[in-house]
Structure formats: C-alpha cells, structure tokens
C-alpha positions in Angstrom: -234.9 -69.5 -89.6 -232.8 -72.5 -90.9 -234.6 -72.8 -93.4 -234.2 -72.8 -89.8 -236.4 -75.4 -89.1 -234.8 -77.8 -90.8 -232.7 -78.8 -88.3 -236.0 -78.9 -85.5 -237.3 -81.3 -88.8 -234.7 -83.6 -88.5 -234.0 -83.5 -84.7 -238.0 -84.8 -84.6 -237.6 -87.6 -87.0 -234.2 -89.0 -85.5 -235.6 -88.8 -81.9 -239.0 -90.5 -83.1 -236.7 -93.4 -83.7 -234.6 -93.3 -79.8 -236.2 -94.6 -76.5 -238.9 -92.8 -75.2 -236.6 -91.2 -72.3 -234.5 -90.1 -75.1 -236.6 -88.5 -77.0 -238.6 -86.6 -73.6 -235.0 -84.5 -73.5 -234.2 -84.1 -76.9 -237.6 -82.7 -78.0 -237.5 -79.9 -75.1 -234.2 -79.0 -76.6 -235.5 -79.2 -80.2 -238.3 -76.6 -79.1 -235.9 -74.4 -77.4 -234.3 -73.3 -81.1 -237.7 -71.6 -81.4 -239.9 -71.9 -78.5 -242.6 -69.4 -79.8 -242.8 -69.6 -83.4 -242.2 -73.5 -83.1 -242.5 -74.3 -86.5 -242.8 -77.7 -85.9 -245.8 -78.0 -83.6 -243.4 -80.2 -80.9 -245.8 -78.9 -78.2 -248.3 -81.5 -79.6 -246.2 -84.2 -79.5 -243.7 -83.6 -76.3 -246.2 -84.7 -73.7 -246.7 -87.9 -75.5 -243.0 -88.9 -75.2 -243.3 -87.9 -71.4 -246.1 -89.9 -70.8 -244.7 -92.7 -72.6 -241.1 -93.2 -70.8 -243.6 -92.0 -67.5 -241.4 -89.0 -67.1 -244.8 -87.1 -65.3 -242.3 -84.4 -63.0 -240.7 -83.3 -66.3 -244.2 -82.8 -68.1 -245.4 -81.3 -64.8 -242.4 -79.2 -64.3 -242.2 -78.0 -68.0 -246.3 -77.2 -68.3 -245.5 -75.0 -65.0 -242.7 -73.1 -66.1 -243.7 -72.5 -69.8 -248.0 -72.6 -69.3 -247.8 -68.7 -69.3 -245.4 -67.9 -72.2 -246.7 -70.3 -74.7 -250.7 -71.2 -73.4 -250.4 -74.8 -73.2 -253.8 -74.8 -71.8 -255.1 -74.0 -74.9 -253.9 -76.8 -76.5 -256.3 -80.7 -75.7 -253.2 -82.7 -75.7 -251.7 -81.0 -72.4 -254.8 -80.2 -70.9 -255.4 -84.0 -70.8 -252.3 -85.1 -70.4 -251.1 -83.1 -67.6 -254.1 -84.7 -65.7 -253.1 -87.8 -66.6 -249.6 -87.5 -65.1 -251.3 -86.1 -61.7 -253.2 -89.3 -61.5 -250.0 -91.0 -61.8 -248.4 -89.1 -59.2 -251.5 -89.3 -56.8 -250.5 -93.1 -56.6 -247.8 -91.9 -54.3 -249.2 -89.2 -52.5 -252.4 -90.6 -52.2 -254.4 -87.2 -53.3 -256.2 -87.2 -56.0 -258.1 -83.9 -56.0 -255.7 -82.1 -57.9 -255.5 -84.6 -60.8 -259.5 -84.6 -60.9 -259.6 -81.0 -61.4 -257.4 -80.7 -63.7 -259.4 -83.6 -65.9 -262.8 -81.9 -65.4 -261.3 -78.6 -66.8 -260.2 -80.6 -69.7 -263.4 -81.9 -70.2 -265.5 -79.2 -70.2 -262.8 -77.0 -72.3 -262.6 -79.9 -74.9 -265.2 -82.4 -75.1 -264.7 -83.9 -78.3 -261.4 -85.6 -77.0 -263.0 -87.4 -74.9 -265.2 -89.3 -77.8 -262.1 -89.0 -80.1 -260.4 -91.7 -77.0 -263.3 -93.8 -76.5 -263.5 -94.3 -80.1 -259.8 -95.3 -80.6 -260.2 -97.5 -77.9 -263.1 -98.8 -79.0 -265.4 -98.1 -75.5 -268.9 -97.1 -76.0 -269.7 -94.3 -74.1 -272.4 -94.3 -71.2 -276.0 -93.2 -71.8 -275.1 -90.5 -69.3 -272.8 -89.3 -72.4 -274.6 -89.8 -75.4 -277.9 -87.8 -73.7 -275.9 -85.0 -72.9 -275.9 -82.4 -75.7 -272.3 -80.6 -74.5 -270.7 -84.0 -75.5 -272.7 -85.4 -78.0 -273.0 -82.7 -80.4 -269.8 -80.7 -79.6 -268.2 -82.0 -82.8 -270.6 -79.6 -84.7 -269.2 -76.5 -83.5 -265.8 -77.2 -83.7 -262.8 -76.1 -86.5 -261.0 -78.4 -88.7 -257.9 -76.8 -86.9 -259.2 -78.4 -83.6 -260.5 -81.3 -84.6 -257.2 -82.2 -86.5 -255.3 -81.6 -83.1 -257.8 -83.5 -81.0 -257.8 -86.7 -83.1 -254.0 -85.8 -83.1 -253.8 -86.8 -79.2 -256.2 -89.5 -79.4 -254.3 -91.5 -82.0 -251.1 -91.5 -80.3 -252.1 -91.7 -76.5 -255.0 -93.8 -76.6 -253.0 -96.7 -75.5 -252.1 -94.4 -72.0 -255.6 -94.1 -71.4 -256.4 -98.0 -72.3 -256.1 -99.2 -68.5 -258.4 -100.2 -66.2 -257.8 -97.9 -63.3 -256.9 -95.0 -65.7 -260.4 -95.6 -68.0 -262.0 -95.6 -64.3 -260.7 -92.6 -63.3 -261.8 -91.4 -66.6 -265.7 -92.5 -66.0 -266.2 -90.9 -62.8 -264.6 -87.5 -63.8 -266.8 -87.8 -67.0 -269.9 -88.3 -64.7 -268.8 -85.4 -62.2 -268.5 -83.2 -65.1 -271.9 -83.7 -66.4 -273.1 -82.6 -63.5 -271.0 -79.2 -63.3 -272.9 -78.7 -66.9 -276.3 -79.1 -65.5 -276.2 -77.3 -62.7 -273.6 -74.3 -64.2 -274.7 -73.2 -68.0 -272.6 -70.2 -68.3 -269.0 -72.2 -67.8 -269.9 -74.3 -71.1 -271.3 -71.3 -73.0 -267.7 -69.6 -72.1 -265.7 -72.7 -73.1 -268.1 -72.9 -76.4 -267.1 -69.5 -77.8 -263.3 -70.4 -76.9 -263.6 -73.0 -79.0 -265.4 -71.4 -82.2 -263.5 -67.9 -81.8 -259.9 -69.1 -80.7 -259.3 -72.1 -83.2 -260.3 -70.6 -86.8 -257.1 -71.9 -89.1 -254.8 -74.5 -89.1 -251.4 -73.2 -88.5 -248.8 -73.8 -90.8 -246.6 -75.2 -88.2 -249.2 -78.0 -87.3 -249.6 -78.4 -91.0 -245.8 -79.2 -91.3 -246.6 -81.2 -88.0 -249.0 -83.4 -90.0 -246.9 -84.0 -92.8 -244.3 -85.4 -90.9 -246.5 -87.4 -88.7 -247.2 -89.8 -91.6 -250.5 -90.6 -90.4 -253.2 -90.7 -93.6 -255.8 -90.4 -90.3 -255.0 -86.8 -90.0 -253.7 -85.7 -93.2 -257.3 -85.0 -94.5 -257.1 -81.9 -92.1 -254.9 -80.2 -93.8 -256.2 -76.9 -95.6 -258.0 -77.4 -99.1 -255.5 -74.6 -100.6 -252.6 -76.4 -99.0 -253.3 -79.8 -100.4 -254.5 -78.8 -104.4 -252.5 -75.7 -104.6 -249.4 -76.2 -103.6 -246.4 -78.8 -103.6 -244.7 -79.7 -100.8 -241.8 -82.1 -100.2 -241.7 -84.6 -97.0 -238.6 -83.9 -96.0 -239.2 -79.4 -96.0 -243.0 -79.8 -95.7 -243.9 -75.8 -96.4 -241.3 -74.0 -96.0 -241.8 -70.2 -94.6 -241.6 -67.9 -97.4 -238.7 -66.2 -96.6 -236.0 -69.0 -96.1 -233.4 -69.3 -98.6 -233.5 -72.9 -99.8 -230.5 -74.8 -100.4 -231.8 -77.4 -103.3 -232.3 -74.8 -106.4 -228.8 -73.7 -107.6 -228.1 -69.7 -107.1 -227.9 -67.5 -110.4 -224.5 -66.7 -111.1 -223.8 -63.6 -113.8 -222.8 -64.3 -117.1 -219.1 -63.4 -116.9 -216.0 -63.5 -119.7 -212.6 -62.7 -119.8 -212.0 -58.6 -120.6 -211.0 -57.9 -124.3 -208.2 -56.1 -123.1 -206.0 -59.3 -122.6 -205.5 -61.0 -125.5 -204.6 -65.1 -125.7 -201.2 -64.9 -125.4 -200.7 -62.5 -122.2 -203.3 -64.7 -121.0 -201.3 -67.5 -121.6 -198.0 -66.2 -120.1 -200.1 -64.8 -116.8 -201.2 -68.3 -116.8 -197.8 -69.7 -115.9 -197.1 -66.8 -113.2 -197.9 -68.4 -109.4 -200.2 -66.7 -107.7 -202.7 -66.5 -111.0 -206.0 -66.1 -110.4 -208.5 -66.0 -113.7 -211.6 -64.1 -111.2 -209.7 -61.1 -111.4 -209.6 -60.8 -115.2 -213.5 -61.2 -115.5 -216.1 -58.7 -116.3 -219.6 -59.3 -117.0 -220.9 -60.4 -119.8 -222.4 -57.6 -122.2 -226.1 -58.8 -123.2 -226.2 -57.6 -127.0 -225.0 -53.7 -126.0 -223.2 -52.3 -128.7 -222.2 -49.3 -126.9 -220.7 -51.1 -124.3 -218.8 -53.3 -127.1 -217.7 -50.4 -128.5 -216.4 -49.3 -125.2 -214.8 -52.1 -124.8 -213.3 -52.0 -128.5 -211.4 -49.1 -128.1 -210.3 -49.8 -124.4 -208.4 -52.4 -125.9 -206.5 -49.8 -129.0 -205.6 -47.8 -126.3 -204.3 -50.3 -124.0 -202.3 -52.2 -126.4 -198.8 -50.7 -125.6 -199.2 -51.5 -122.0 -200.6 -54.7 -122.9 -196.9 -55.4 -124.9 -195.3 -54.1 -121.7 -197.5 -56.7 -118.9 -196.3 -59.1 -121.4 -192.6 -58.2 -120.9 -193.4 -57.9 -117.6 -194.8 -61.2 -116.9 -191.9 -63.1 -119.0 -189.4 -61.1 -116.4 -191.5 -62.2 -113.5 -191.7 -65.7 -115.0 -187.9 -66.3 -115.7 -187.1 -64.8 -112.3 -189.4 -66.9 -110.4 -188.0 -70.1 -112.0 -184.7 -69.5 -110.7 -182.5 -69.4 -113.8 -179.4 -68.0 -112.7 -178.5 -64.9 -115.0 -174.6 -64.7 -114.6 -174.3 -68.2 -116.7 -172.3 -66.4 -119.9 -169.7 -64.4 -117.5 -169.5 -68.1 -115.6 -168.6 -69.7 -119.3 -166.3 -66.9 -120.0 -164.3 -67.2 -117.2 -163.9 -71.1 -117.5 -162.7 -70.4 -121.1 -159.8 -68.2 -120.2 -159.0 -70.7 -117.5 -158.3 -73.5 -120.0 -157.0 -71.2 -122.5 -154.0 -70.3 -119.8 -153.8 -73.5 -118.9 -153.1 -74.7 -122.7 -150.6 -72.0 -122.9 -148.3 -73.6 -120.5 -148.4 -76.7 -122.0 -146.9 -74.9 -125.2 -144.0 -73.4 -122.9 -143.2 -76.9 -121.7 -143.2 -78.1 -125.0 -140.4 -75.2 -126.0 -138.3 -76.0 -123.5 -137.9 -79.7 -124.3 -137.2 -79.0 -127.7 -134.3 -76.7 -127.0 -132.8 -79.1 -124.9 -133.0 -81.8 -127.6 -131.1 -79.4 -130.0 
C-alpha cells in the first residue's frame, strides 16, 4: 500500500473541504484504490456525503451493487441510512413499505443508534422505549468497536434525522418494532449474539478513521494499547507495518575512494568529461586489518598501471581539448618561408650594386 493509503488520507481530507456533491464522487473513487482492505474506514463516512448533497439513487445504487462484497449491512451507518434515503424516495413514489422495512431491520440489528440520535438531538425517548429492555439496556452488551461506530453516525447525521416528518417516520417504525420484539423473542436473541460475537476489536482502519475525524467525542474509543503505547502522527495515523515510510532518511553504506588511485590520478580523471566519482568507490572497511592489508598491497602491485592510467588520462585530456598537434611542422614551414623570402631581397640588393659600379 502507499504507504498506500496515504494518498486515500489525503483524498479524504481535501474532499471534506468540497461541496457535498463533490465529495459523494470523489469518496467512491477514493475507496476504489482499496475497496476491501479500506484502510481508511470511507464506508463509514460515504453515506453521510450522499445523504447530505441528497444523492439517495447513488447511495442506493452503490449499497446494491457492493452489499455482498463488502457487508454493508453489517455496518449501523448504512443500515440506517439506506432507510433513510428510501423514505426520501417514497416521497415520489408514494410507497413507503420498503423504506419501513428496511428501518425496522436497522432497529432491531442496532438498537443503540437509535438512543445515540435522540440523544444528539436532544429528543427524550417515549415510555414505550425506555420500558423496553432490547433498547434500554442494549448499551451493556455492546463492544467499544460498535459503540465507537454507532456514536460515529449519530454525530455526523443527526441533523438528517432532525425533521419533523423524518423524526415521525422514525416514532412509528420505533413503535412497530417494539412490537416485532414482543411477539418474536428469537429475532432479537439472533441479532444480540451478532452484536457481541461479530464486533470484538476496533479495526485499525476505523482507528485511522478516528484520528482523522478530529472529533474528541470519539477519540476515547480508540484501543488502550493504541493510545499509551504507541505514537502516531495526524497526518499517517498508524501506518501498516509493512509500508516503507518516506520521512526517516534511508541508510546509505559507508563508502571511500579505493587506495589504488592516488590524489593526483584522481585529480587528472577529474578533468576528463564523462567522470563519474561512484565508480571509484568501495566500501568502507570497519577496523579490518586484513582487508587493509588487502587493500595495501593491491595498491604495490598496481602502481605501474596506475603511472600508465595517468599517461593515459593526460592523452585523453589533451586530445579532448582540441590542441592541434602539427603546431611545430606549422612554425617550421612559416620559417623557411620568410627565410626564402629574405634571400631574394639579398639578390636584389646585388644586382643594384653592380649596376652602380
């Protein structure tokens, strides 16, 4: 993974900050980098983007196509929401069976969301509720895992639940559910061990999840051993233990330049193009004499050739420069030129003087 995650990390925080229809998009495509591992818990937060910018046939079209592969029924947050965004929808097509349904199953499969919403939006509860032993004392038998994810939801969806029609439609599936627990024991025994056997540890993706969320509400869930024993940063909140991490600086060996090249042919390789100092290093020798000594006499045996590189590279060097080599047979022959030509000047000089005499 990026640290594969890191760039789920800071898809999440930048889309936190765009419009809600936005952000609905760009979190599906964050969670398709890894939609099973998800190691930043976006299935808890995508549904409350949806039903924020009301984008209910996207939430409804992505629990359908995805329930099976990643259990979103398991999780409080879409088996609420997704009844939420049928309600919407039953607006239009006048049905609300299917939107009822799906609320009762969330009821009786997580109780303790419901009191997590009416306590955020500061409703009391019926007495219907509070006599009834499923609701009242579900809290008791319930992880710190699902509790963390349940007052998760209710902190950031509370206000899509804080509307009159919606909180009615909320009472009378409430009331209809109590009395599917009265008259049918077994289905809450069945969601009861669901709920004790299926939620045991936080995950460390919702950990990461929490971190990021910036809520001091929630961050009290986090594991004991996560919070005393361990550091984490806000910006790689517990990264997985096998991701290379890009803020410590890599060990590098101890290297040096081999005893077999003395200053000066270093020097004169120095000024050939093309020179490149990795290729003369070896690694540094940690206090071993034997290798020393290796090295030592390596560089006895090598000095001839060492002589000849040097004469070698001054060759290479001169040549590369472009210093023309024919310059003494070019000054030779301009001497002889003007030593003919000063030789006529003599004959000339003979001549005149016999014709004075």
């Amino acid at each position: 993974m990026l640290h594969g995650h890191l760039h789920e990390k800071s898809a999440l925080v930048y889309t936190s900050e765009q419009p809600s229809c936005v952000v609905t998009r760009e979190t599906s495509v964050a969670l398709e980098v890894y939609p099973i591992q998800d190691p930043l818990a976006i299935l808890l937060i995508i549904d409350y983007y949806a039903l924020r910018s009301e984008e209910y046939d996207f939430l409804l079209k992505f629990y359908n196509e995805q329930n099976n592969r990643l259990n979103l029924d398991g999780l409080p947050n879409f088996a609420y929401s997704i009844s939420l965004a049928l309600y919407h929808q039953s607006k239009q097509t006048k049905d609300q069976s299917q939107a009822n349904l799906k609320l009762q199953e969330a009821l009786l499969r997580f109780p303790s969301t419901f009191k997590y919403l009416l306590d955020k939006m500061s409703i009391q509860p019926d007495r219907n509720v509070e006599k009834n032993k499923y609701f009242s004392q579900s809290y008791y038998s319930e992880t710190d895992a699902l509790k963390c994810v349940q007052t998760l939801y209710a902190i950031r969806c509370s206000n899509e639940w804080k509307i009159s029609d919606v909180i009615e439609f909320l009472r009378q599936n409430v009331n209809e559910t109590i009395r599917i627990i009265e008259q049918n024991d077994s289905t809450t025994k069945e969601y009861l061990k669901k709920r004790e056997t299926n939620y045991r540890k936080t995950p460390v993706n919702i950990c990461r999840h929490i971190v990021l969320s910036e809520s001091n509400e929630i961050r009290g869930f986090l594991p004991t051993d996560l919070q005393n024993g361990q550091t984490f940063y806000s910006f790689d909140p517990f990264p997985p233990k096998d991701s290379t991490s890009c803020y410590q600086r890599p060990e590098r060996p101890d290297l040096r330049i081999s005893n077999s090249y003395n200053r000066l042919g270093m020097f004169v390789r120095s000024l050939i193009p093309g020179f490149n100092l990795d290729n003369f290093l070896v690694p540094q020798a940690n206090g071993n004499n034997n290798e020393r000594g290796a090295v030592g006499g390596m560089e006895e045996n090598n000095d001839i050739g060492m002589l000849n590189a040097i004469q070698e590279s001054i060759r290479d060097f001169i040549r590369d420069i472009g210093i023309a080599q024919p310059v003494q047979q070019q000054q030779q022959n301009e001497g002889d030129a003007n030593h003919g030509q000063d030789n006529d000047h003599d004959d000339d000089d003979d001549n005149q003087s016999l014709e004075f005499d």
